[in-house]
N, C-alpha and C positions, 0 to 999 in steps of 0.2 A: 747638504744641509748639516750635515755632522761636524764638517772644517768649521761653519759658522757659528756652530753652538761654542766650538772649543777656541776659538779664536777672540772669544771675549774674557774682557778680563773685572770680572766680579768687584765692587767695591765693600765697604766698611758693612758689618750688619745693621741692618733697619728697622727688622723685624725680628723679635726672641722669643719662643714659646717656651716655657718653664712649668712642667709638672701638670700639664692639661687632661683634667679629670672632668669627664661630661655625662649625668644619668639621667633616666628619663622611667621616674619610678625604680623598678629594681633593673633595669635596663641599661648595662656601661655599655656607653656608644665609645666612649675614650679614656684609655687609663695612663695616668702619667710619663702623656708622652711630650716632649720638646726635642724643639729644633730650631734655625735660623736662616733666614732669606736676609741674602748678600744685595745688594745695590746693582740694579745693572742685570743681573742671572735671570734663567729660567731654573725655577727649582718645581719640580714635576712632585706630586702626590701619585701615588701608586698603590693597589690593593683588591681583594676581593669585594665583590656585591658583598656592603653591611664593614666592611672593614674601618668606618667612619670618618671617610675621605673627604665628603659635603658636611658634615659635621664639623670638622679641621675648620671648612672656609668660614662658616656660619659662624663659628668663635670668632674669628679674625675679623671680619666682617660688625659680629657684633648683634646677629640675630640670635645666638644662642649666646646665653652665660653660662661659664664651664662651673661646677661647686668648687673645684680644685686649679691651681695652678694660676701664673700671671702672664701677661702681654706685657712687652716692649715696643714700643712704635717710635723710631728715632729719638732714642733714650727715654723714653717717656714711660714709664713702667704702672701699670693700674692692673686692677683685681680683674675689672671686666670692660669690654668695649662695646657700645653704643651703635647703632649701624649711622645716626646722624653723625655723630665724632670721627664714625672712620672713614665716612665720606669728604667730611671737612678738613681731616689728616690727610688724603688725598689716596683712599681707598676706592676702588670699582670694583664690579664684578659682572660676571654673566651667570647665567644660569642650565642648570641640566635639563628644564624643559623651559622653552623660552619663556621669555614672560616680556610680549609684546602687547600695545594698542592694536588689535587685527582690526579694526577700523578705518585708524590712521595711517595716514600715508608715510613711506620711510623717510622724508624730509621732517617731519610735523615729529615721528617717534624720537629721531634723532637728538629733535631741538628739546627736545624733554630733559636725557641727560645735562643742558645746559642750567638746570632747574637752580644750582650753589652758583653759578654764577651772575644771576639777576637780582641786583640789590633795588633797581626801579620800586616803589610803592605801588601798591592798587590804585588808585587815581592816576597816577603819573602812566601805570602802562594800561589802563580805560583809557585815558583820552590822547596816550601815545605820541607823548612831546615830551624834549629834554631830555634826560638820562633814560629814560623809558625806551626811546627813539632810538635813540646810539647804544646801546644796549643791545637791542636789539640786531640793529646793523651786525655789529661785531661777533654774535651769537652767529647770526646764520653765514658772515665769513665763515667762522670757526668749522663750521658744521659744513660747508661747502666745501672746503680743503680735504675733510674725512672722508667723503664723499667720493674725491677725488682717489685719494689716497687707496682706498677698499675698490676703488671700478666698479662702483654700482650707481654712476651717474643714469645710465638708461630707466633707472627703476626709482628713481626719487619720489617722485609724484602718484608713483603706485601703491595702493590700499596693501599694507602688509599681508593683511590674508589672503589675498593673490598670490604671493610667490612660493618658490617651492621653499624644500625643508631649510638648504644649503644657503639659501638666500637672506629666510629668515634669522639664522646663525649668524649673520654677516653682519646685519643690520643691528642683530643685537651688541654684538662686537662693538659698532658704529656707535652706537651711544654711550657705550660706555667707556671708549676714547672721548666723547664728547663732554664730556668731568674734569677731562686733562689730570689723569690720573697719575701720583710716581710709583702706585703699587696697583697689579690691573689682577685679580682673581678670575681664572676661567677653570667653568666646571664642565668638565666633557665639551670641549666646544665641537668638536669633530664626530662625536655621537651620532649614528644613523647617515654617515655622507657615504658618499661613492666615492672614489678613489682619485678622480679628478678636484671633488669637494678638498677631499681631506688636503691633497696636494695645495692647491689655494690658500688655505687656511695656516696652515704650516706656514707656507711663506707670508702671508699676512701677520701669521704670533713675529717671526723673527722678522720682519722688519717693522712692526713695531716697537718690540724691542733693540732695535739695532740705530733707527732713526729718531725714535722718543725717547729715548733710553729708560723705556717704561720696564721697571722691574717685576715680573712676570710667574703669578703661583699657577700651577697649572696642575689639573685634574684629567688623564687621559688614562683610556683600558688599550693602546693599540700601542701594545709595545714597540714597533719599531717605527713613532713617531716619537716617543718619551724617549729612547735611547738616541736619537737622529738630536734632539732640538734643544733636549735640560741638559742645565749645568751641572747639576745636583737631584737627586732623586731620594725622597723619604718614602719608606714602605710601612704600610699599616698594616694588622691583620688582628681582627676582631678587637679594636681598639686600643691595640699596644703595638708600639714600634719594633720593628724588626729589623730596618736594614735601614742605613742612611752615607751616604758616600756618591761619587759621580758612577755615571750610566755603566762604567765598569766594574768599576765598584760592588754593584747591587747587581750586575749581572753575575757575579763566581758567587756569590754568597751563596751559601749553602740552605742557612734558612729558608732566605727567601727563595731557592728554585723550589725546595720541598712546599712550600706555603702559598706560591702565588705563579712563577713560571714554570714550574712545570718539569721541565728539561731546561741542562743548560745551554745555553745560546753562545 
């Protein structure tokens, strides 16, 4: 996996984070820290529990507004981002504790994510004719191809909260490919797997990125998946940046061993 991460070759910056200040009362979750995700790349988030790694995403994303500093989004430069706008910018993400319909079946959760692509009107898709119709057609192609793509055709039709943890990760993955994202945000996706999970999922990040050429922020605690699969890797540590450079890079760092690995590797 490591030949792969390094074998790709990064385009223009897309995204520029500039002077990101983030509080919550007297609480800095982030102090003016930036940096930039290249086109194409896996750029890995790294740090201690509280270091404000999901915080990072939630700026970008557009669920938290930072008091301090600006976004870039394919030259597009604003004070604060929207989670509607960076979805319509072609923003996704996943989450550190899932956030499924445990009701729904993994077809039904999937088609969800298709939610910015259905221009059909309420009448048109009640009585399910014309653009409603074909719309729809196209949506559960779309969503059948993911389907394919991930190997989790056997579990289509199954109630999400049937399956186990590994599975549920997958599905959520699945939907949020299902946006046809060019920037995919994953927070811990490999959190709580087995070894065989984790393996899986690793090859499903990189060849998502390698076949959608979906440019890829990634949030992982398991170092020798973030050293195997980013392109680049930013280190946080109690909401200011520390180290930012490729998996080499941030593995001599001195800071960062004393702050965050430990020993060096």
């Amino acid at each position: 996996m490591a030949a792969s991460a390094r074998e790709r070759s990064p385009g223009e910056v897309i995204l520029a984070l500039e002077g990101i200040s983030l509080a919550f009362g007297g609480v800095r979750a982030l102090t003016d820290v930036s940096f930039d995700v290249r086109e194409h790349e896996i750029r890995a988030i790294i740090g201690p529990n509280g270091a404000g790694k999901s915080s990072m995403l939630n700026v970008i994303n557009g669920v938290y507004r930072p008091q301090e500093g600006t976004i870039a989004f394919r030259g597009t430069v604003r004070r604060n981002m929207v989670p509607h706008d960076a979805a319509v910018f072609g923003i996704a993400r996943t989450f550190q504790n899932i956030a499924l319909f445990k009701g729904m079946s993994v077809l039904d959760n999937i088609m969800t994510g298709r939610n910015l692509r259905m221009k059909a009107t309420v009448p048109e898709q009640a009585l399910h004719f014309g653009r409603a119709r074909r719309e729809e057609l196209e949506n559960r192609r779309m969503v059948e191809e993911i389907i394919d793509f991930l190997e989790i055709q056997h579990i289509r039709k199954t109630p999400v909260g049937r399956l186990p943890y590994g599975l549920q990760k997958r599905v959520e993955l699945a939907r949020a490919l299902a946006a046809e994202p060019t920037m995919l945000l994953l927070d811990e996706p490999m959190a709580g797997m087995n070894v065989e999970e984790k393996q899986d999922m690793c090859r499903f990040v990189l060849d998502v990125n390698e076949q959608y050429g979906t440019t890829i922020v990634l949030i992982e605690h398991d170092m020798g998946v973030v050293m195997d699969i980013s392109d680049r890797v930013v280190v946080l540590d109690y909401g200011r940046k520390i180290g930012d450079g490729t998996p080499d890079d941030v593995r001599r760092n001195q800071t960062v061993i004393d702050a965050y690995l430990g020993v060096a590797h």
